[in-house]
Backbone as numpy.savetxt, mean C-alpha at the origin, in Angstrom:
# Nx Ny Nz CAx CAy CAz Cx Cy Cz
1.53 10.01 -0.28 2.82 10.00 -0.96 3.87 9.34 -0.07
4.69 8.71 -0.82 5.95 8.37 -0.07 7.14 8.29 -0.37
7.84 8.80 0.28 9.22 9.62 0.11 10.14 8.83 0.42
11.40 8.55 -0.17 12.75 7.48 0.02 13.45 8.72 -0.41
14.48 9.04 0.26 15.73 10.03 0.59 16.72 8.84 -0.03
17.43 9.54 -1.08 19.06 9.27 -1.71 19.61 9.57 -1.22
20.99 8.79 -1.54 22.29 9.30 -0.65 22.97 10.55 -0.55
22.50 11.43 -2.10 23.00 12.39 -2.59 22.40 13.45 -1.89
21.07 13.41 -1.25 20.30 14.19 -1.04 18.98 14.41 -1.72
18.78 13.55 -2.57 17.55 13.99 -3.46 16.37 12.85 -2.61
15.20 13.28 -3.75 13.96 12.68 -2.89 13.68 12.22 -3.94
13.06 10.37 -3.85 11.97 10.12 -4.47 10.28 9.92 -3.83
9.66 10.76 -4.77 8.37 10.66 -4.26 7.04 9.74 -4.98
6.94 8.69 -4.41 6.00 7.58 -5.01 4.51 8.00 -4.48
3.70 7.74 -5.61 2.21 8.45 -5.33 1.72 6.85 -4.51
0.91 7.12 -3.91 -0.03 6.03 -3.00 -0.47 5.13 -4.37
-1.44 5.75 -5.25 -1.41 4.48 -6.54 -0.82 3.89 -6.95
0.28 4.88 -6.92 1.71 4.51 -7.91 2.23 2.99 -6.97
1.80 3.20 -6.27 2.96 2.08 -5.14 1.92 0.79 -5.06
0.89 1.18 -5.31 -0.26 -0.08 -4.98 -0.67 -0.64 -6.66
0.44 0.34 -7.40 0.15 -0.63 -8.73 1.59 -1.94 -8.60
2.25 -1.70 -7.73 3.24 -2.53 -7.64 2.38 -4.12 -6.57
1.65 -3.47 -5.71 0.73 -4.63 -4.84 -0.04 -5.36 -6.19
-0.54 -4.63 -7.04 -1.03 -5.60 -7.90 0.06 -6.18 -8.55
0.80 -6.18 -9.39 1.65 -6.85 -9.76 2.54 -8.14 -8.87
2.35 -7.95 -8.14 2.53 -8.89 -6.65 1.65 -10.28 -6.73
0.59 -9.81 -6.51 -0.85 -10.33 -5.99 -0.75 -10.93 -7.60
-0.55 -10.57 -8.68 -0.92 -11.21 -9.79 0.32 -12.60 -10.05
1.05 -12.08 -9.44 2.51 -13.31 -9.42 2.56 -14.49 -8.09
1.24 -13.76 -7.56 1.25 -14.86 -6.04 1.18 -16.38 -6.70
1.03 -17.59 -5.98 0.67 -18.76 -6.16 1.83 -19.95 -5.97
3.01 -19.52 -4.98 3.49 -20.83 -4.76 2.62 -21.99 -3.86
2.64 -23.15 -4.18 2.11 -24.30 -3.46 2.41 -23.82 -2.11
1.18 -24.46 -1.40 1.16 -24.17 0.11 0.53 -22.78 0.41
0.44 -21.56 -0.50 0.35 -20.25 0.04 -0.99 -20.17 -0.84
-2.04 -19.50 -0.29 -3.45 -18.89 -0.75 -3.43 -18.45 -1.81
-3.89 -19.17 -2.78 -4.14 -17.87 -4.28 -5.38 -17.03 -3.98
-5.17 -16.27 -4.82 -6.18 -14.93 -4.91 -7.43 -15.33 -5.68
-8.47 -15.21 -4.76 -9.86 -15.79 -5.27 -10.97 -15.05 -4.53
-12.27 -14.67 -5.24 -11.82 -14.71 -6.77 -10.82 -13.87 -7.50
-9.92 -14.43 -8.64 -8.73 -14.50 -8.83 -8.74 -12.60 -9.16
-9.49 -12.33 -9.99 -9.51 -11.11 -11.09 -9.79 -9.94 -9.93
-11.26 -9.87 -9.20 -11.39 -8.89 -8.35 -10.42 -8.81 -6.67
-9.78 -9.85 -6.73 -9.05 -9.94 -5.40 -7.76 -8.84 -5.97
-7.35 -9.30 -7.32 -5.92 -8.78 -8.27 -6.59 -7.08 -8.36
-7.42 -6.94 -8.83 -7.79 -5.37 -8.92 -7.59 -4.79 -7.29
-8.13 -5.16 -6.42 -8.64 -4.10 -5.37 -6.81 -3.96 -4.89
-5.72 -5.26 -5.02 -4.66 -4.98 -4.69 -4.09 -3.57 -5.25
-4.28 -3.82 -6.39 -3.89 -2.81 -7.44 -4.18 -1.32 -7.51
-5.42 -1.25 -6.85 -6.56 0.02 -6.73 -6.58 0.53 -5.10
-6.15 -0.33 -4.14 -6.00 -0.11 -2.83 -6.27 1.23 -2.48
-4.98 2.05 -3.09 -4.87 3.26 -2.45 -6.21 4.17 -3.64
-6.97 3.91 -4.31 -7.73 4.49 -5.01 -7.99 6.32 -4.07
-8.13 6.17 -2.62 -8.71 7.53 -1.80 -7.69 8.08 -1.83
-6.35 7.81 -2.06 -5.71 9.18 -2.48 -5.65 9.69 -3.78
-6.42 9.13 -4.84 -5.98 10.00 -6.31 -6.34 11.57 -5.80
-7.11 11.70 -5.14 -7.16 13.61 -5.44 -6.28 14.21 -4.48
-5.89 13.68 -2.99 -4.90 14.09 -2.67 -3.53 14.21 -3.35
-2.97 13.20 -3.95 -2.03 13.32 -4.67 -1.75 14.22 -5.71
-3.25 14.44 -6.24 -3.06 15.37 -7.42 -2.62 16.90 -6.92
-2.81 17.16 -5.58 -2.02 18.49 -5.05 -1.84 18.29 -3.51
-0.56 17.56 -3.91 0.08 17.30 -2.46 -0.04 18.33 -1.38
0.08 17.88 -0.20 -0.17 18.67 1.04 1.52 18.84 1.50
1.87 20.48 1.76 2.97 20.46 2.23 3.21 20.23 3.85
4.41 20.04 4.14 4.62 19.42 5.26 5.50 20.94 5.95
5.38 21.94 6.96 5.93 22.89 7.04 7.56 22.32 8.13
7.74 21.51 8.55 8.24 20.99 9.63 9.44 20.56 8.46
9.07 19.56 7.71 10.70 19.04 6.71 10.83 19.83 5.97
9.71 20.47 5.35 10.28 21.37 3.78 9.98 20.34 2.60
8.84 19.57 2.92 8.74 18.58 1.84 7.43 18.05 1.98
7.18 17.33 0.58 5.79 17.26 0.54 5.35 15.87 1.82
3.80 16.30 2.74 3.56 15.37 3.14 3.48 14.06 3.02
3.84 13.43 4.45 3.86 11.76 3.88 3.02 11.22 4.61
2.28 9.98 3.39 0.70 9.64 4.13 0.85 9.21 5.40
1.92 8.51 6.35 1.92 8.31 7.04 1.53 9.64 8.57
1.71 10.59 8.33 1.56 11.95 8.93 0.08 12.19 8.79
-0.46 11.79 8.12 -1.89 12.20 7.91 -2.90 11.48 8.98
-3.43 12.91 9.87 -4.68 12.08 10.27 -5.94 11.36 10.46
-6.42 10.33 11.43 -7.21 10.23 11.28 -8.89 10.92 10.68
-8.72 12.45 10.93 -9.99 12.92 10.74 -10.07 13.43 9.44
-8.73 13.23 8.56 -8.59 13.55 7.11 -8.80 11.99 6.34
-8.00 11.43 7.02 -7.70 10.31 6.28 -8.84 9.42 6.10
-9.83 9.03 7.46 -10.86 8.16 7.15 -11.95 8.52 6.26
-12.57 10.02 6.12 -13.63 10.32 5.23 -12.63 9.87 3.70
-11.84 10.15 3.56 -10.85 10.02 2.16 -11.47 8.12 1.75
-10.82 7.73 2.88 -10.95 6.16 2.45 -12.37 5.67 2.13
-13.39 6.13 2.93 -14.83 6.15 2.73 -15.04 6.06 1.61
-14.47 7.70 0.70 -15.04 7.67 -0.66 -14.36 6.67 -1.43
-12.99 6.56 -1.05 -12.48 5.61 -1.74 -13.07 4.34 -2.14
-13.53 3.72 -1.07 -14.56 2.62 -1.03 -15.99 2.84 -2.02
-16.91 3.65 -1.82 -17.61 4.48 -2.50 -17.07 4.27 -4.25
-16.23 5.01 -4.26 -15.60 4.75 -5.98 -15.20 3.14 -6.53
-14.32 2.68 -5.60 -14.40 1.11 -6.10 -15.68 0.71 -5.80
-16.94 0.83 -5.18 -17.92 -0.10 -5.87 -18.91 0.71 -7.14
-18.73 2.02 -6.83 -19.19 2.56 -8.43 -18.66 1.92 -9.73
-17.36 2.07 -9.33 -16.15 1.62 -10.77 -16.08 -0.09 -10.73
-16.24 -0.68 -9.98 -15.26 -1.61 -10.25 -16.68 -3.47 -9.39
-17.45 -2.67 -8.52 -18.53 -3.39 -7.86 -18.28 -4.25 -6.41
-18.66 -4.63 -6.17 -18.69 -5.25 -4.36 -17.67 -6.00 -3.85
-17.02 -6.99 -4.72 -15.70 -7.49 -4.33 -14.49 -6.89 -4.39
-14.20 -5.71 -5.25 -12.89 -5.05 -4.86 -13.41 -3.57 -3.99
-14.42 -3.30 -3.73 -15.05 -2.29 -2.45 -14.92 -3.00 -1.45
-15.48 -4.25 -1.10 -15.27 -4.99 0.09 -13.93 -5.52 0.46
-13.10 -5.77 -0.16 -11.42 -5.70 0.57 -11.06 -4.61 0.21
-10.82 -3.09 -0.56 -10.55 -1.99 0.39 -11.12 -1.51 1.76
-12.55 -1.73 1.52 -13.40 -1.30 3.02 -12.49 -2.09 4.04
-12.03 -3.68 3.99 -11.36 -4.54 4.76 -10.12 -3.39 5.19
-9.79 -3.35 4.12 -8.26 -2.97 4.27 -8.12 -1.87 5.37
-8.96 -1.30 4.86 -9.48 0.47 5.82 -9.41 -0.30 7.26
-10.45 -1.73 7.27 -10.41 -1.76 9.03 -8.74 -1.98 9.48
-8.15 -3.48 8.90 -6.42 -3.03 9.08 -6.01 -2.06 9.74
-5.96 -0.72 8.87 -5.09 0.57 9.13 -5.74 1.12 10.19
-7.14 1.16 10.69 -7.34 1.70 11.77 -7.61 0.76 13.03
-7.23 -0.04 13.37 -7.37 -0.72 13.63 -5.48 -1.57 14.42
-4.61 -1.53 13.24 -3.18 -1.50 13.12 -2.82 -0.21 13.79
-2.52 0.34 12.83 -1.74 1.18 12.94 -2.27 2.58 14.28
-2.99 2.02 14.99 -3.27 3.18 16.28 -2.68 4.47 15.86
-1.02 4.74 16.50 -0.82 5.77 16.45 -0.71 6.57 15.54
-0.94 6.33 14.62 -0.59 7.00 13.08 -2.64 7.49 12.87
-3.10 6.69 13.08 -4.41 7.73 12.61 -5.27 7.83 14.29
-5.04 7.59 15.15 -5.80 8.48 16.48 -5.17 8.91 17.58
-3.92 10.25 17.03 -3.03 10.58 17.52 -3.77 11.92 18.22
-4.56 12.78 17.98 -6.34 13.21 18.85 -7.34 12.93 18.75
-8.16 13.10 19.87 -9.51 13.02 19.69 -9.79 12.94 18.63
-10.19 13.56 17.72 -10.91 13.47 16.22 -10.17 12.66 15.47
-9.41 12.46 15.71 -8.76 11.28 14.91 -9.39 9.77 15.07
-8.86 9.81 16.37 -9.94 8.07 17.09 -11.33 8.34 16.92
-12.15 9.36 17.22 -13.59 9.33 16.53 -13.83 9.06 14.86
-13.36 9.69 14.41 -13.23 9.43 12.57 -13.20 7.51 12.66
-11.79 7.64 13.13 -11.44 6.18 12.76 -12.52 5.17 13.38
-13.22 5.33 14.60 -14.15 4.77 14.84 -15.16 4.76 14.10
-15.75 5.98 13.47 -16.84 5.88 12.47 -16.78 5.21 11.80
-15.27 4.96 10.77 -15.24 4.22 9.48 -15.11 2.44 9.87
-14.91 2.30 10.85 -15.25 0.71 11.29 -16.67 0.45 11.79
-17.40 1.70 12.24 -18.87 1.28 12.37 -19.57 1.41 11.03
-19.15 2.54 10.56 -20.11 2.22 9.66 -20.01 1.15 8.17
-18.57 1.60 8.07 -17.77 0.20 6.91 -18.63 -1.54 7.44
-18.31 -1.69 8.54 -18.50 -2.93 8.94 -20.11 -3.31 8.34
-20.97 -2.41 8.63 -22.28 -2.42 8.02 -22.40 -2.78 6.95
-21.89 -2.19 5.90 -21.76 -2.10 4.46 -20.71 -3.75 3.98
-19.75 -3.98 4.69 -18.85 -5.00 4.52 -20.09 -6.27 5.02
-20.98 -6.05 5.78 -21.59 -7.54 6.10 -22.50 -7.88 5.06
-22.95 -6.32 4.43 -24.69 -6.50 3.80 -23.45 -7.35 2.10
-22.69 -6.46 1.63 -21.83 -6.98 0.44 -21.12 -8.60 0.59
-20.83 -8.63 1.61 -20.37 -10.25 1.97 -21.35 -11.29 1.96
-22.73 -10.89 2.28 -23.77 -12.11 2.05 -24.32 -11.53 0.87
-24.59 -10.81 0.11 -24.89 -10.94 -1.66 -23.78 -11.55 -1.88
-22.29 -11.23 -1.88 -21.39 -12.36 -2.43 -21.67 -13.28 -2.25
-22.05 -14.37 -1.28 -22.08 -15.29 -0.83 -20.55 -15.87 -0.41
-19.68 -14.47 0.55 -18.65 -14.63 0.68 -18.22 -15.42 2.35
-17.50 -16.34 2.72 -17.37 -17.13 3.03 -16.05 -16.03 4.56
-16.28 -16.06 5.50 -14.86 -15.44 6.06 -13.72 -15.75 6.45
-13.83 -17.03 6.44 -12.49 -17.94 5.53 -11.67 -16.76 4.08
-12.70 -17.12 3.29 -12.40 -16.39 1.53 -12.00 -15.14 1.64
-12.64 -14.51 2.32 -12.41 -13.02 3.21 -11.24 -12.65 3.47
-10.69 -13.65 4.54 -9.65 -13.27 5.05 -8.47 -13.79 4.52
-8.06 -14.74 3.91 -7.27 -14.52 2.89 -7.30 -13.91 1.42
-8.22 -13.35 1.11 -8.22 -12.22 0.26 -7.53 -11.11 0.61
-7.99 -10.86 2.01 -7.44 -9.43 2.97 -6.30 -9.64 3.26
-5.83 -10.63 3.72 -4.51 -11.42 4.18 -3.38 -10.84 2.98
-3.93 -11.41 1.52 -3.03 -11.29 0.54 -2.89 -9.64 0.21
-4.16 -9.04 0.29 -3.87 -7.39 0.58 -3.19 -7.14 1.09
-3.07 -7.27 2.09 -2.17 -6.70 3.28 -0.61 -7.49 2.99
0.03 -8.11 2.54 0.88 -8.94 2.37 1.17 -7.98 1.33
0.68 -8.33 0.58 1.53 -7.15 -0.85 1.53 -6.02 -0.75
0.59 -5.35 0.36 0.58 -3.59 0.46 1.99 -3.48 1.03
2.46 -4.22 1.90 3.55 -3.91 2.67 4.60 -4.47 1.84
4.47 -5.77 1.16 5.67 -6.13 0.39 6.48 -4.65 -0.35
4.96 -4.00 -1.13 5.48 -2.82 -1.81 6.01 -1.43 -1.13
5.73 -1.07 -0.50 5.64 -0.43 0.77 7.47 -0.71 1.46
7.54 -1.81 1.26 9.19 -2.14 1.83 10.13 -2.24 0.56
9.41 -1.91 -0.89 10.11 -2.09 -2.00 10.22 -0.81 -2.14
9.28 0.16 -2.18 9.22 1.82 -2.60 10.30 2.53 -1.69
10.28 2.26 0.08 10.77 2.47 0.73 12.82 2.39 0.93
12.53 1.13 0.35 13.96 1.03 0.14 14.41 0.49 1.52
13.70 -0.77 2.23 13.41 -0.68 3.56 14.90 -2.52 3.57
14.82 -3.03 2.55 15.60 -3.86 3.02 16.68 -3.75 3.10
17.65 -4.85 3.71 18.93 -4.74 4.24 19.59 -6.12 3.87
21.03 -6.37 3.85 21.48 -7.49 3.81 21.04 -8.47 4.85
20.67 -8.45 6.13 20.02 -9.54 6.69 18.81 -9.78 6.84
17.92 -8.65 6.09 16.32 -8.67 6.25 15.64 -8.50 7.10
14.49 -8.22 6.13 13.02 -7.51 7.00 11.90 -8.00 7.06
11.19 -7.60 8.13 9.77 -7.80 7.90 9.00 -7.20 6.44
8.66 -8.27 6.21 7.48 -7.76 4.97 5.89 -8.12 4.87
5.60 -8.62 5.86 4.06 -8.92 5.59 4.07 -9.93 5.93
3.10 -10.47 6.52 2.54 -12.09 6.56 1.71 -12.62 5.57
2.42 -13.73 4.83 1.62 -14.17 3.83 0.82 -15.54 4.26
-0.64 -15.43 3.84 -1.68 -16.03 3.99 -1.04 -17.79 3.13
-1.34 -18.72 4.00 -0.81 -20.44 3.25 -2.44 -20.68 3.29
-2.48 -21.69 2.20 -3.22 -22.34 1.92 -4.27 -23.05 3.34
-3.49 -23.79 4.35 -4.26 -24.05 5.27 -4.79 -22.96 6.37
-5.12 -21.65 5.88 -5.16 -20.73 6.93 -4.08 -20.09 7.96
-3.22 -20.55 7.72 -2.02 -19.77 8.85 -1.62 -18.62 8.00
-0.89 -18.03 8.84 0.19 -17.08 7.93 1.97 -16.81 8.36
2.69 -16.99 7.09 3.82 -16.93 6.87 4.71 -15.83 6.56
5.40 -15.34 8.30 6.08 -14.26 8.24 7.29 -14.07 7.12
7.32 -13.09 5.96 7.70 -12.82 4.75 9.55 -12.29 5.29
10.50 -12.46 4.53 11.63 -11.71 5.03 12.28 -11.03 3.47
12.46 -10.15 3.28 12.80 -9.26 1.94 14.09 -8.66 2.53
15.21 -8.95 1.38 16.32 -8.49 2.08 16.65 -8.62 0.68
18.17 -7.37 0.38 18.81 -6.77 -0.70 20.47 -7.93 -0.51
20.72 -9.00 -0.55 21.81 -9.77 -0.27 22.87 -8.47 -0.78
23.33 -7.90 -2.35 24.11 -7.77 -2.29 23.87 -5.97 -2.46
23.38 -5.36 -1.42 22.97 -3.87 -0.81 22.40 -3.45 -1.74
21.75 -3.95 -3.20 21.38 -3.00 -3.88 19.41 -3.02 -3.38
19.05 -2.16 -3.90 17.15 -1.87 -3.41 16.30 -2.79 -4.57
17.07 -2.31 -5.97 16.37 -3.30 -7.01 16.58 -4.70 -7.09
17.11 -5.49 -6.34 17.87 -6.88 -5.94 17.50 -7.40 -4.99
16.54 -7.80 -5.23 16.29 -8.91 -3.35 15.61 -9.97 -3.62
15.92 -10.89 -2.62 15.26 -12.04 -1.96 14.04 -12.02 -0.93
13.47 -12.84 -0.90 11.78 -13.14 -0.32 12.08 -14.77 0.25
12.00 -14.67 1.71 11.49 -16.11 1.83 10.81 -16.23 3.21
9.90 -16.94 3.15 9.88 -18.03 2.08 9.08 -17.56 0.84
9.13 -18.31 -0.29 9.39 -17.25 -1.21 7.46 -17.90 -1.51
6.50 -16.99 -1.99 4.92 -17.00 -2.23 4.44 -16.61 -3.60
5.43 -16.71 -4.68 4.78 -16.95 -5.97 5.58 -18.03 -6.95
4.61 -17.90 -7.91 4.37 -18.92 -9.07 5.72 -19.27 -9.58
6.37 -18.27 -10.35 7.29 -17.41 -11.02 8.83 -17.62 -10.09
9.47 -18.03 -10.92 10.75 -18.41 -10.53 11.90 -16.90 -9.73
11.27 -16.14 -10.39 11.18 -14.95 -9.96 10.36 -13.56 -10.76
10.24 -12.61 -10.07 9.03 -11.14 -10.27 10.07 -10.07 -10.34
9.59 -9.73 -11.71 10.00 -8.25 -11.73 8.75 -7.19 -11.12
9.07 -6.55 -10.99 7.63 -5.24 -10.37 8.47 -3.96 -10.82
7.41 -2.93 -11.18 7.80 -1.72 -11.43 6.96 -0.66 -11.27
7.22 0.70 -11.19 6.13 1.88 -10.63 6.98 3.06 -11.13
6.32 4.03 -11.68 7.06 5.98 -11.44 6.89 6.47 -10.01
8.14 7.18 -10.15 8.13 8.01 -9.29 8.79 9.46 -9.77
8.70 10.30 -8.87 9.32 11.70 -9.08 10.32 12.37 -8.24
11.54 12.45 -9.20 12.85 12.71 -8.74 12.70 14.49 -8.02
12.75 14.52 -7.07 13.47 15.94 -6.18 14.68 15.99 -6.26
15.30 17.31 -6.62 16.96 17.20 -6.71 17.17 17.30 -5.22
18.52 17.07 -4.78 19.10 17.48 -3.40 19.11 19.33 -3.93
18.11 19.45 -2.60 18.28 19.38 -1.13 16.46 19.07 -0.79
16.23 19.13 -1.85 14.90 18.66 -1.72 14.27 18.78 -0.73
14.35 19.97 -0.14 13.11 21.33 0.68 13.33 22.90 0.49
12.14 22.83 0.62 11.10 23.91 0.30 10.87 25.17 1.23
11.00 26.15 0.86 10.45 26.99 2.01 9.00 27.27 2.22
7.98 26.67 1.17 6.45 26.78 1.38 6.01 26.30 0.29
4.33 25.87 0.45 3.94 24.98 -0.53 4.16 25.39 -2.06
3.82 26.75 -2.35 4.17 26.93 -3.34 5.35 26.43 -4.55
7.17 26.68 -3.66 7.78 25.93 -4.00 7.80 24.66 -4.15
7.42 24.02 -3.19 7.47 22.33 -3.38 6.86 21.94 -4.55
5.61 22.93 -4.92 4.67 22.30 -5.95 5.01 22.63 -7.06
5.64 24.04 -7.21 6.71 23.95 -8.71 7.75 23.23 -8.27
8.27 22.53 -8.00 9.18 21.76 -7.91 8.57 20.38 -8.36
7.49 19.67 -7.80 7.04 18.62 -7.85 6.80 18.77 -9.80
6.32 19.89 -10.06 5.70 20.06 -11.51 6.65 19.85 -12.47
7.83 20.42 -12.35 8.84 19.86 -13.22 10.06 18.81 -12.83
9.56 18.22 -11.68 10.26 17.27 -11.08 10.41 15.63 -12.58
11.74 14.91 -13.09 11.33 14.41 -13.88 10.61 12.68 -13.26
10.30 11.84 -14.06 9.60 11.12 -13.51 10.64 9.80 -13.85
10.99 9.16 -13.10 11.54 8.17 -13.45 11.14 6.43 -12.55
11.70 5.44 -12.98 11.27 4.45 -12.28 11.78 3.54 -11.69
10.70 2.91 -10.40 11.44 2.14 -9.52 11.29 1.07 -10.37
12.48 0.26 -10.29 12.17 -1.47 -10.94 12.90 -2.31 -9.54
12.05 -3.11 -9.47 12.64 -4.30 -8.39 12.49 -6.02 -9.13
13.40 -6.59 -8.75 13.95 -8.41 -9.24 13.79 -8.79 -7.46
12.79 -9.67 -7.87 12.56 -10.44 -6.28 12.79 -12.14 -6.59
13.55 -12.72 -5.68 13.97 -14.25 -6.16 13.72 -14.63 -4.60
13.59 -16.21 -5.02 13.56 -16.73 -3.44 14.92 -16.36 -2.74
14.15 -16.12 -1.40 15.97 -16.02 -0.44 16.76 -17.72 -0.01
């Protein structure tokens, strides 16, 4: 889950799907000249979309956080929870969906452990987990990459464009830009490099921003996702509360307008 604090005091809480249905919508608007389209086009567009697939059952009964008074945020979660989660996750996209959108989540999985160190092998069992899921993922990612007859060129800007829109959205849910801008991802160009992204709100609003250099088709992208409104003061004295709270929390939505900067 991920949480953006209002000014008023209230919380919005965006589910991990919820936010990676906005990466697909991304990934489906990619294609300015010069920048990597998504190929193959259809299963590269799903796994964006499906990314966070290993949290649907976490989400369905959030984990409280005893420290804020609010529901946990995936970022808090450790390694020795988090990597078996992604496992199955992987697991379900190739049941559901077959080897090319399993093989860039499995990718994605290496990313985050791999990236993000302190956030998943903050103890021991954390860095062991996370080590497992790159030994043993990597296995599974080589045997699926030669039945594709996938290329690691093709690979990595597939993964490239994952990772580019996970965070594009990720800095949209967040509410992360500013009038002079942010990091948003490196987007994968056509000749193999990649092109540091800048997302910024010119005139302070969150649903209003600019991208440049700017990496789709579309003169400009709308994107949209639910989320669930917490009133201020939006904590809890124990899980119980949070979760009647979350239950009749109403659901409303993020919309974002992205134009070149």
């Amino acid at each position: 889950m991920l949480l953006r604090s209002l000014p008023d005091g209230g919380l919005l809480c965006v589910s991990q799907p919820a936010h990676a249905l906005i990466s697909g919508q991304l990934a489906r608007a990619w294609g300015a000249p010069g920048f990597a389209s998504a190929h193959p086009r259809e299963p590269v567009i799903l796994a964006c979309e499906q990314h966070d697939v290993a949290w649907m059952g976490w989400e369905a009964d959030p984990a409280f956080d005893p420290e804020t008074g609010r529901p946990q945020e995936f970022r808090t979660v450790g390694g020795r929870h988090h990597a078996p989660m992604w496992a199955m996750g992987v697991r379900h996209a190739l049941a559901s969906w077959g080897m090319w959108p399993a093989l860039l989540i499995s990718r994605h999985g290496n990313l985050i452990y791999r990236r993000f160190l302190d956030r998943h092998r903050t103890e021991p069992a954390d860095a062991a987990a996370a080590d497992a899921y790159l030994r043993d993922q990597g296995v599974l990612q080589a045997d699926w990459a030669a039945r594709l007859g996938a290329t690691e060129a093709e690979l990595a800007a597939a993964s490239a464009l994952l990772g580019v829109v996970d965070q594009l959205s990720l800095t949209i849910c967040w509410a992360l830009a500013d009038t002079a801008g942010v990091w948003a991802g490196d987007a994968p160009r056509a000749d193999g490099s990649l092109a540091p992204l800048t997302l910024a709100c010119p005139d302070g609003a969150p649903e209003d921003l600019s991208c440049a250099p700017w990496p789709f088709a579309a003169p400009e992208v709308m994107v949209e996702t639910e989320a669930q409104l917490l009133a201020a003061p939006a904590s809890f004295a124990d899980a119980a509360a949070m979760q009647a709270a979350l239950a009749d929390a109403p659901r409303v939505a993020i919309r974002a307008r992205l134009r070149p900067g």
